[in-house]
N, C-alpha and C positions, 0 to 999 in steps of 0.2 A: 162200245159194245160191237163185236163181231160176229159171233154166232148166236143161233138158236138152236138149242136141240131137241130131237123128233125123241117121241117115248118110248121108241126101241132101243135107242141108246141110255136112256134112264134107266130102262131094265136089265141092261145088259150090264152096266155100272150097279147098280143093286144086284144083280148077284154074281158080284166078284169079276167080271169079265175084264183080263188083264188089256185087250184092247182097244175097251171102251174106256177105262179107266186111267189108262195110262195117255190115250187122245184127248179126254177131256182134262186131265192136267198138266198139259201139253200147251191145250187151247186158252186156258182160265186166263193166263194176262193178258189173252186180247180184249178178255170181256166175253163172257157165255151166259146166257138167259133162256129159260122154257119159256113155254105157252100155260097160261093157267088150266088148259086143255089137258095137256101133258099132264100137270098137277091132278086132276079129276081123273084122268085114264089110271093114274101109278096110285091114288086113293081107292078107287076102286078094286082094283085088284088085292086091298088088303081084305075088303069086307068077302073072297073067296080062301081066305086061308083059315087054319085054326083060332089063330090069336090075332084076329085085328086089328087092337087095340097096339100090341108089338108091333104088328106091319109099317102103320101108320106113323108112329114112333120112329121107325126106321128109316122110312120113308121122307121123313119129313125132316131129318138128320142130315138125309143124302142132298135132298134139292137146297137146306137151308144156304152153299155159298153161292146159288143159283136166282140172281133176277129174277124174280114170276112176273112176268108180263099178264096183263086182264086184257082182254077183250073191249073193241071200241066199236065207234058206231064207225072210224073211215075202217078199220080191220074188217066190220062188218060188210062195208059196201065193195071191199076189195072179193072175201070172201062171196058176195054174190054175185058178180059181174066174172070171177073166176069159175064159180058154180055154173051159171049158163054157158060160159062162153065151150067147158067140158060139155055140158049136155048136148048142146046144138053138135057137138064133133061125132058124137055118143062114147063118150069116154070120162064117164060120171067116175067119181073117187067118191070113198066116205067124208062125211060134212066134218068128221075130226082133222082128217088128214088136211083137208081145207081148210079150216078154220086154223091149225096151223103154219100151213102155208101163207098165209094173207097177214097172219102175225109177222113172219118172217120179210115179206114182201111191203109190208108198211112201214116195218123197222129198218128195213135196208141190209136185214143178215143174212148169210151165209145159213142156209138147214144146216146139220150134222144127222142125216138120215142114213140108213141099212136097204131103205126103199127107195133107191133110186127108179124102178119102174113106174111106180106113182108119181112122183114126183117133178121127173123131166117131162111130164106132157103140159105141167105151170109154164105158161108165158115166164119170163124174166126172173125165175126163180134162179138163184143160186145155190148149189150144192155141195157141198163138201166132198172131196175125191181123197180116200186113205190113201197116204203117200208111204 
């Protein structure tokens, strides 16, 4: 496995995004996996639509050739030691964005994020550059 990708590119892949879509099956033979984070954030979003029940359906379609990575206790400890190390700088990020970040960073992958301004202030993160 090679990458992980951030749930702006999961949304952007659900709805139809010929850039996101055409990258990630570009990316799939090196091996591409979400964050169960990313799962939760793209679930959520169904329960603000009409038909939830569809959304999730859908949803659950699009990530099924997708790895879900859970959450661990070393992800956990990377995610805190990243959290403070932002705060003391004063350059806090949201605990999602973190938690997968530190998914990415205990796996050894590549983000495939939209947010690179978040992003590049991780220590030793690696990021995906559209070529």
């Amino acid at each position: 496995m090679t990458y992980l990708v951030d749930t702006d590119w999961i949304i952007n892949g659900l709805k139809g995004q010929e850039r996101a879509l055409t990258t990630l099956s570009r990316l799939a033979p090196q091996g591409v996996a979400v964050s169960i984070v990313t799962a939760a954030e793209v679930y959520e979003a169904a329960f603000n639509t009409t038909n939830p029940q569809a959304h999730l359906q859908n949803s659950r379609g699009f990530l099924s050739p997708f790895r879900i990575l859970p959450l661990t206790d070393p992800i956990a400890e990377i995610f805190a030691e990243t959290r403070a190390f932002l705060r003391r700088r004063g350059q806090p990020l949201p605990d999602f964005d973190l938690l997968i970040a530190a998914t990415a960073l205990h796996h050894k992958l590549t983000l495939i994020t939209s947010n690179l301004r978040h992003y590049e202030r991780i220590p030793d993160l690696k990021t995906y550059r559209i070529r």
